[in-house]
N, CA, C and O atoms as CSV, one atom per row, in Angstrom:
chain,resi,resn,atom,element,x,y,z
A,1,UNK,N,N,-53.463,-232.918,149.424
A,1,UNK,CA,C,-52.718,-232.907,150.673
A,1,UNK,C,C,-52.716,-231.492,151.231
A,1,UNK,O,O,-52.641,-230.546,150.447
A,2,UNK,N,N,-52.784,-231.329,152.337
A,2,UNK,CA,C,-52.301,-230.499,153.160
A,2,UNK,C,C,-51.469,-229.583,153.363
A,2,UNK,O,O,-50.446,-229.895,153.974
A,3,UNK,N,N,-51.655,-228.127,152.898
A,3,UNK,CA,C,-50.790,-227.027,152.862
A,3,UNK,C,C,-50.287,-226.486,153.603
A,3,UNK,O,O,-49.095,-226.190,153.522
A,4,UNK,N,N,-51.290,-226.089,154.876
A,4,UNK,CA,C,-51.030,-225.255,155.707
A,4,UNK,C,C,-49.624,-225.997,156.617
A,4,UNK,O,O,-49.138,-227.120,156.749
A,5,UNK,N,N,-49.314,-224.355,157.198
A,5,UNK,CA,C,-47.910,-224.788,158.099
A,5,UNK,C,C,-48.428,-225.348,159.579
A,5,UNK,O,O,-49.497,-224.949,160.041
A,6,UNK,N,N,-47.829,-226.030,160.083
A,6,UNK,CA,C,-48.051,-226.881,161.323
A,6,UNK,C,C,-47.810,-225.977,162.497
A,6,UNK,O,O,-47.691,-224.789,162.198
A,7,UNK,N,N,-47.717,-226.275,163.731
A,7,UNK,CA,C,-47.496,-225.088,164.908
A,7,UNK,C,C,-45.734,-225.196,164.736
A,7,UNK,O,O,-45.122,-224.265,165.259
A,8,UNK,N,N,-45.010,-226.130,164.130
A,8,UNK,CA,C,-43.238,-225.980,164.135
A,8,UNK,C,C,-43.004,-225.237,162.777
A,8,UNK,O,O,-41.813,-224.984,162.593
A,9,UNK,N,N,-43.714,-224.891,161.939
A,9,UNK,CA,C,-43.544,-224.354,161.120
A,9,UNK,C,C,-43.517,-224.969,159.580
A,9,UNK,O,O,-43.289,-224.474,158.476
A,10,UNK,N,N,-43.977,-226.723,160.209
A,10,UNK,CA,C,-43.825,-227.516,158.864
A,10,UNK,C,C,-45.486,-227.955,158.474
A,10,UNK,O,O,-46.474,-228.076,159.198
A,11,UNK,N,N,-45.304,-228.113,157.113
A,11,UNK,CA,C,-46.990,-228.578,156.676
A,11,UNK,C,C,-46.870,-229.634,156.569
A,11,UNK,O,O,-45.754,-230.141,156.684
A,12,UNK,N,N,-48.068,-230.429,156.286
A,12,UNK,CA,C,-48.254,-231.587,156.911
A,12,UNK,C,C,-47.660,-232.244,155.000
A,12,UNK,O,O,-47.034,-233.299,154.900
A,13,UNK,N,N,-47.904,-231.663,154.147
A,13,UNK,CA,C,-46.751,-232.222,152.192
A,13,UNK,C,C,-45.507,-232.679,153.294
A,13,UNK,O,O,-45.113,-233.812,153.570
A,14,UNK,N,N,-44.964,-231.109,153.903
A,14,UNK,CA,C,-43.339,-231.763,154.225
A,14,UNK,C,C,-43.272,-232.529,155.168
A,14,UNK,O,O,-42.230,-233.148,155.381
A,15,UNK,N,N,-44.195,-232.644,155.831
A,15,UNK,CA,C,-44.068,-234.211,157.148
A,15,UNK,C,C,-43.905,-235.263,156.666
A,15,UNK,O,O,-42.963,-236.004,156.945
A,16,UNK,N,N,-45.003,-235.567,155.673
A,16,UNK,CA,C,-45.342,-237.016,154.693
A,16,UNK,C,C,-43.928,-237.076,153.602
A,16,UNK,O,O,-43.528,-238.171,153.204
A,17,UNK,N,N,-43.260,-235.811,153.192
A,17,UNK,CA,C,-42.064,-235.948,152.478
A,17,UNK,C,C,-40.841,-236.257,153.411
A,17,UNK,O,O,-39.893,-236.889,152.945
A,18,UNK,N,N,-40.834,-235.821,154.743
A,18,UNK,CA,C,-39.802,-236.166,154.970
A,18,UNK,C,C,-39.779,-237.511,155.997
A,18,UNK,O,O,-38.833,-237.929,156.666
A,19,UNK,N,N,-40.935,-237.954,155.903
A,19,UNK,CA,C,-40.796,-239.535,156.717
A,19,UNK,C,C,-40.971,-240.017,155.346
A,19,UNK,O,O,-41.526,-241.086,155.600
A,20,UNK,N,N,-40.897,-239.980,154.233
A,20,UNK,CA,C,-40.924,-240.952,153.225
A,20,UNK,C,C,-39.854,-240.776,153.050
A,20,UNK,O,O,-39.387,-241.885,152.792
A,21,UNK,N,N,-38.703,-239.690,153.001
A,21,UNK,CA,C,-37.461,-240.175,152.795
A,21,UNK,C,C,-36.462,-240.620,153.761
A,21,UNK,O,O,-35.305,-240.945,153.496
A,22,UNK,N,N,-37.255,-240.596,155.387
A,22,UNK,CA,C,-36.712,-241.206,155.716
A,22,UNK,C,C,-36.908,-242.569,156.241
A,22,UNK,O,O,-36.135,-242.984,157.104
A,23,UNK,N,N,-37.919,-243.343,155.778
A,23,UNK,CA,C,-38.292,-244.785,155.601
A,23,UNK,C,C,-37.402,-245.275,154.695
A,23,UNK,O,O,-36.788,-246.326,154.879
A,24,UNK,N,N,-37.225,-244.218,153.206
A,24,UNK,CA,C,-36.547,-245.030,152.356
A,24,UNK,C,C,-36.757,-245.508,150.840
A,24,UNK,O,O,-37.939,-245.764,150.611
A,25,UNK,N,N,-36.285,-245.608,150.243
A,25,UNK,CA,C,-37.008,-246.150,148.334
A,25,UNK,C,C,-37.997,-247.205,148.856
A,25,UNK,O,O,-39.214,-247.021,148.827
A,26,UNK,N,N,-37.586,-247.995,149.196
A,26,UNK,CA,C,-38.456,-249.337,149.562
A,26,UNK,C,C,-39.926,-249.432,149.999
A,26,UNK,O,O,-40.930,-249.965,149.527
A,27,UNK,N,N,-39.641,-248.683,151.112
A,27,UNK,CA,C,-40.807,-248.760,152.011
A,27,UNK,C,C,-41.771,-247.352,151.187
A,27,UNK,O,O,-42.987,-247.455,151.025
A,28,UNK,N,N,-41.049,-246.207,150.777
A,28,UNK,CA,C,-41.572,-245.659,150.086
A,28,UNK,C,C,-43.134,-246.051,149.100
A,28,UNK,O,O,-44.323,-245.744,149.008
A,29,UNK,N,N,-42.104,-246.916,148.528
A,29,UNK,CA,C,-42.409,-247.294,147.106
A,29,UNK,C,C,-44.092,-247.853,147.630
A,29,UNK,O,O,-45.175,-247.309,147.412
A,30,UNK,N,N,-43.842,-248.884,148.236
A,30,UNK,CA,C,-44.723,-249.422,149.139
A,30,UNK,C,C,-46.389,-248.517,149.602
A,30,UNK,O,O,-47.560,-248.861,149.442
A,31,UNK,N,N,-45.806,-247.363,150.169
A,31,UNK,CA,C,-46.381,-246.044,150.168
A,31,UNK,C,C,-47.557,-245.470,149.325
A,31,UNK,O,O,-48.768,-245.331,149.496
A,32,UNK,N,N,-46.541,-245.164,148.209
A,32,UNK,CA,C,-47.040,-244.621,146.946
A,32,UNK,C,C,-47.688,-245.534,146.369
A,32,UNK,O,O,-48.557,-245.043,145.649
A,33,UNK,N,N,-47.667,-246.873,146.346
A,33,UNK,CA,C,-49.163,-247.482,146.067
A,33,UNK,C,C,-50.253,-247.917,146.030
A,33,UNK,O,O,-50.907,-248.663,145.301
A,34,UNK,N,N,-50.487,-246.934,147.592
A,34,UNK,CA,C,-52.088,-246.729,148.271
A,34,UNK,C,C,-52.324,-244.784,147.672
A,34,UNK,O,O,-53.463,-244.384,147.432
A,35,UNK,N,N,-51.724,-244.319,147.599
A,35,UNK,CA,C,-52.359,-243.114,147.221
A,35,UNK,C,C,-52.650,-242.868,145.787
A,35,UNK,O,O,-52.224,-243.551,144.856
A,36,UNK,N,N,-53.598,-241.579,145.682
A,36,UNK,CA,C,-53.973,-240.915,144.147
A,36,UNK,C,C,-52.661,-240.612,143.265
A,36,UNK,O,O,-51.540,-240.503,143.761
A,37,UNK,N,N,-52.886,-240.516,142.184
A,37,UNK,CA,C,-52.165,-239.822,141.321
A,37,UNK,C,C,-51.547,-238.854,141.565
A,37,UNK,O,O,-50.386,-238.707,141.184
A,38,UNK,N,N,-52.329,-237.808,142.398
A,38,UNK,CA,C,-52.243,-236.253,142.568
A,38,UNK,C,C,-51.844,-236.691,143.684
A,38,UNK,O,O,-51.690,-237.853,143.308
A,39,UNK,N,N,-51.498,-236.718,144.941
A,39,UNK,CA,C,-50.792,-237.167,145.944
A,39,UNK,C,C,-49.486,-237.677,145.549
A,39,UNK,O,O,-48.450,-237.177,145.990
A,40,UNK,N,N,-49.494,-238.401,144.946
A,40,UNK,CA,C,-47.836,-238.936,144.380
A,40,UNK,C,C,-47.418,-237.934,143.765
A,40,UNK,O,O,-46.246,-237.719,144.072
A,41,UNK,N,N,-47.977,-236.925,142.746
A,41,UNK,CA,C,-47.462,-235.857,142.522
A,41,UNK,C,C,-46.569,-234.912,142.813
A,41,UNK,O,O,-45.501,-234.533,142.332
A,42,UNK,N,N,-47.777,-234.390,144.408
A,42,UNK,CA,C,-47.586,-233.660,145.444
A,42,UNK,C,C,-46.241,-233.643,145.945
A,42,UNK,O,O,-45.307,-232.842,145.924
A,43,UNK,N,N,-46.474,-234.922,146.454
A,43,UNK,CA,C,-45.547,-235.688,147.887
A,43,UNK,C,C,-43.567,-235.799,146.646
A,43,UNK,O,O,-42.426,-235.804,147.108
A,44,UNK,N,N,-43.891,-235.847,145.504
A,44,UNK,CA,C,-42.713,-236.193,144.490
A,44,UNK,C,C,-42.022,-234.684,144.687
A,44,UNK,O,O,-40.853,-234.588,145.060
A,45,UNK,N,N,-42.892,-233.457,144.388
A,45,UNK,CA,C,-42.636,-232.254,144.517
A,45,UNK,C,C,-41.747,-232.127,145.376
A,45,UNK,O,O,-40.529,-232.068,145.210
A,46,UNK,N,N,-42.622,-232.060,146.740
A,46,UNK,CA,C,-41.841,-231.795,147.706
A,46,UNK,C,C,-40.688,-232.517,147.744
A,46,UNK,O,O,-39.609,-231.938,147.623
A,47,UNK,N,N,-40.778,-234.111,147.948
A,47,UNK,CA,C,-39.458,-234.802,148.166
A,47,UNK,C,C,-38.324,-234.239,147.345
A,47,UNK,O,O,-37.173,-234.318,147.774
A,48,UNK,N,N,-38.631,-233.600,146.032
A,48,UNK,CA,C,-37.585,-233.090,145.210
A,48,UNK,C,C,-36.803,-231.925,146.094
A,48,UNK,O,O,-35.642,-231.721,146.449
A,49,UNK,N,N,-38.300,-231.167,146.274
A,49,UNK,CA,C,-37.509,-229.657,147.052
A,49,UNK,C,C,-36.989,-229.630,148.357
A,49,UNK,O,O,-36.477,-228.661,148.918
A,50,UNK,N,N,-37.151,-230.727,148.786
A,50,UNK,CA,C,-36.621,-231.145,150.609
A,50,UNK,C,C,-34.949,-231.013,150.137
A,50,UNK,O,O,-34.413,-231.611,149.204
A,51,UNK,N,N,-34.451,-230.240,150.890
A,51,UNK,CA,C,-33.026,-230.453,151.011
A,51,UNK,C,C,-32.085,-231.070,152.339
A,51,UNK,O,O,-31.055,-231.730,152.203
A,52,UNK,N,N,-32.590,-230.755,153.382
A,52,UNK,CA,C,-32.061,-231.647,154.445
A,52,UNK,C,C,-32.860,-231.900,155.683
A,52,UNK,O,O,-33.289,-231.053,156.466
A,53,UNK,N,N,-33.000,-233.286,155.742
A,53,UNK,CA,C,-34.054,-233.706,157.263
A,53,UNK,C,C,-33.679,-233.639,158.269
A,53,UNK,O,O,-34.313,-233.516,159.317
A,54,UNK,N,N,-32.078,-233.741,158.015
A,54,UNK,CA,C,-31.450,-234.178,159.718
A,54,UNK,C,C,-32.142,-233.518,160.919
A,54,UNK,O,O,-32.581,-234.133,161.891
A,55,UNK,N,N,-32.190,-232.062,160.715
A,55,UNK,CA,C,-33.065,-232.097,162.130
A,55,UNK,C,C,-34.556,-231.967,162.583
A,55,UNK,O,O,-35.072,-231.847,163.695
A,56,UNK,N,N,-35.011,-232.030,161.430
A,56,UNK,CA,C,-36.555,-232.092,161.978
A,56,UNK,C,C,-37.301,-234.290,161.874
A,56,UNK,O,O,-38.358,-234.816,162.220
A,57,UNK,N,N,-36.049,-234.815,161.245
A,57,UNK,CA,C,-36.471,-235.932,161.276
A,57,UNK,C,C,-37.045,-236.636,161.840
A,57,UNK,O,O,-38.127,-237.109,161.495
A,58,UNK,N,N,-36.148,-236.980,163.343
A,58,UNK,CA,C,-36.993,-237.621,164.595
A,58,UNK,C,C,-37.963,-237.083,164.711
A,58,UNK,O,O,-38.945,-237.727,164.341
A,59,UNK,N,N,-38.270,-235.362,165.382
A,59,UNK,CA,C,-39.171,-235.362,164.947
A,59,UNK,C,C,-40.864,-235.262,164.860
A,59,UNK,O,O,-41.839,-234.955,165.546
A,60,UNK,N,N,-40.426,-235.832,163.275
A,60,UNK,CA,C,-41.393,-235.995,162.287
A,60,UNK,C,C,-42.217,-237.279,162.651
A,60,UNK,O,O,-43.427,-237.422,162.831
A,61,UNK,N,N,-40.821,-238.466,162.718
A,61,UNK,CA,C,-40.929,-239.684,162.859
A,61,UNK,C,C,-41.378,-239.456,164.184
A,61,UNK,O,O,-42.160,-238.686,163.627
A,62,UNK,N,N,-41.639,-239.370,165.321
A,62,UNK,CA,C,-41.986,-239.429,166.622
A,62,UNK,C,C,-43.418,-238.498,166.277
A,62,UNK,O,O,-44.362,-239.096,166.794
A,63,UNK,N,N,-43.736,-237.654,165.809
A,63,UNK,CA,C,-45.046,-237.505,165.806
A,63,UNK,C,C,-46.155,-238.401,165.450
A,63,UNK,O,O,-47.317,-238.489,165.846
A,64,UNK,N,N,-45.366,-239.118,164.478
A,64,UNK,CA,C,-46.294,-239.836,163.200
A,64,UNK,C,C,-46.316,-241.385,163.991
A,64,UNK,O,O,-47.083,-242.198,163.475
A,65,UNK,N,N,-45.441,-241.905,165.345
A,65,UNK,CA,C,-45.378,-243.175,165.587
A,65,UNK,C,C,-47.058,-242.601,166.342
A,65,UNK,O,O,-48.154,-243.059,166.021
A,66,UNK,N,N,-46.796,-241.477,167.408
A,66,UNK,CA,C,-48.136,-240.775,168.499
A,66,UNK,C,C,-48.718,-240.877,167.405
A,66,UNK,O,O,-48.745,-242.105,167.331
A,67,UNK,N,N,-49.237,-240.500,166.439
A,67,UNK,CA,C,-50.692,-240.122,165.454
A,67,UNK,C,C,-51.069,-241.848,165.331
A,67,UNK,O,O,-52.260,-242.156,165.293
A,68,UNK,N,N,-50.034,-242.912,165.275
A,68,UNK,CA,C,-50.523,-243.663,164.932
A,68,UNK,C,C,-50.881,-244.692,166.004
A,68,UNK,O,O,-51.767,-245.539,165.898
A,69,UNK,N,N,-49.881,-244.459,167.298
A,69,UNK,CA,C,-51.205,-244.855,168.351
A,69,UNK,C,C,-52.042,-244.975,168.943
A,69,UNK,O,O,-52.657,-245.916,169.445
A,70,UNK,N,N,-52.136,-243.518,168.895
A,70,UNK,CA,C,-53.478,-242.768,168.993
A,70,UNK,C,C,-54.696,-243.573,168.207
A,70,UNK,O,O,-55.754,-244.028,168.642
A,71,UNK,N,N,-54.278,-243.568,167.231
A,71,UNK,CA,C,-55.324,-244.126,166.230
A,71,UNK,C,C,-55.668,-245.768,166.385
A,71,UNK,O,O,-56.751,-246.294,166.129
A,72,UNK,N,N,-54.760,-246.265,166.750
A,72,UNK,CA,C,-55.354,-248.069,167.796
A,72,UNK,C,C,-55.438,-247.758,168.385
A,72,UNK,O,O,-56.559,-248.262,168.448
A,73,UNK,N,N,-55.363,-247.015,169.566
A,73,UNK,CA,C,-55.894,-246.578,170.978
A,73,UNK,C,C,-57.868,-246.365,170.450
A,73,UNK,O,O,-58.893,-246.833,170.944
A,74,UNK,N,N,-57.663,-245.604,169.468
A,74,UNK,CA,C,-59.826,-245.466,169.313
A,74,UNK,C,C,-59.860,-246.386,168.526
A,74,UNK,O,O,-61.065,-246.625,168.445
A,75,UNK,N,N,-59.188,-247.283,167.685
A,75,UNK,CA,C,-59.914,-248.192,167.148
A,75,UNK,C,C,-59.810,-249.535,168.089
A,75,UNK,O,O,-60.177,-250.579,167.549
A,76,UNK,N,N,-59.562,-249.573,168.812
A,76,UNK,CA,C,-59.720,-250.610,169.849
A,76,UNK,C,C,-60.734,-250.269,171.123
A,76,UNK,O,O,-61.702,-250.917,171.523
A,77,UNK,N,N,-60.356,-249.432,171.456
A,77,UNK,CA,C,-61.627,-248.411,172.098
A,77,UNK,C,C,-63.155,-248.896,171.342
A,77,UNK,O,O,-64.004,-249.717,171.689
A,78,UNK,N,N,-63.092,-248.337,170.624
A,78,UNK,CA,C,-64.438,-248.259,169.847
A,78,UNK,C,C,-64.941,-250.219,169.597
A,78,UNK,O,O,-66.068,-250.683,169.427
A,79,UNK,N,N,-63.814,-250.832,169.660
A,79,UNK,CA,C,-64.503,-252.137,169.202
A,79,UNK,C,C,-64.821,-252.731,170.534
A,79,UNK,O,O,-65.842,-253.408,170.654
A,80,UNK,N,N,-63.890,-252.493,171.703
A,80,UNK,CA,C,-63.999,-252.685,173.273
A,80,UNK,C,C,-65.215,-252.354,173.206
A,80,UNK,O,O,-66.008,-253.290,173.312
A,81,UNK,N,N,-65.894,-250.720,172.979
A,81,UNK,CA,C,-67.443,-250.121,173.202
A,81,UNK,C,C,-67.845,-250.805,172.684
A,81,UNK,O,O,-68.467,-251.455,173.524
A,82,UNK,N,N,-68.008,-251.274,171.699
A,82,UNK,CA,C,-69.239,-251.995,170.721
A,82,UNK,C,C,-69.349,-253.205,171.401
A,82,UNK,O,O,-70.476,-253.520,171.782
A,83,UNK,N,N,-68.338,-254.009,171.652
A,83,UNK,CA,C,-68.786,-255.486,172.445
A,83,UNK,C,C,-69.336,-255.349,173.986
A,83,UNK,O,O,-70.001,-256.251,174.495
A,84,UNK,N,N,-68.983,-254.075,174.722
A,84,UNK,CA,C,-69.499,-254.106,175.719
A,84,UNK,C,C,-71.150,-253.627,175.909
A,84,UNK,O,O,-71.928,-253.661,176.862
A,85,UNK,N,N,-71.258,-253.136,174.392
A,85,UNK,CA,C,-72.917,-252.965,174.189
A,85,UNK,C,C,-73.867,-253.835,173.823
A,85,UNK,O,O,-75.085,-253.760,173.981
A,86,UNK,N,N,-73.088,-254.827,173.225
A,86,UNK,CA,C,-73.935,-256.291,172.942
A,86,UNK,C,C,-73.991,-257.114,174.028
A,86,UNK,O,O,-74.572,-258.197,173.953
């Protein structure tokens, strides 16, 4: 994972730590059983050393909803392109 600090001053460990704690054990859990070993590691670290989200929470969470529309925005894109090439 990802060390470096972000342009707010957070790296992308404490982004993924602090929307996992604030999803929750559950959804967490859920989480942690698509990644490596060493990623669960990581991400355990940090969640340990996180002491309070309240204000960078939203956010975190509001970046990560954009990263992820973004990301159906080109994968729909890209399948739109492909059928309009056949």
């Amino acid at each position: 994972m990802a060390r470096t600090k972000a342009e707010g001053g957070i790296s992308g460990l404490q982004k993924a730590a602090i929307l996992l704690i604030s999803l929750g054990p559950e959804r967490s859990a859920g989480i942690f059983k698509h990644l490596k070993e060493e990623e669960i590691e990581e991400l355990t670290l940090e969640i340990a050393n996180t002491r309070s989200v309240t204000q960078v929470k939203e956010e975190v969470i509001n970046e990560f909803y954009e990263v992820c529309l973004a990301q159906q925005y080109i994968a729909e894109g890209g399948i739109n392109y492909a059928k309009e090439l056949l």
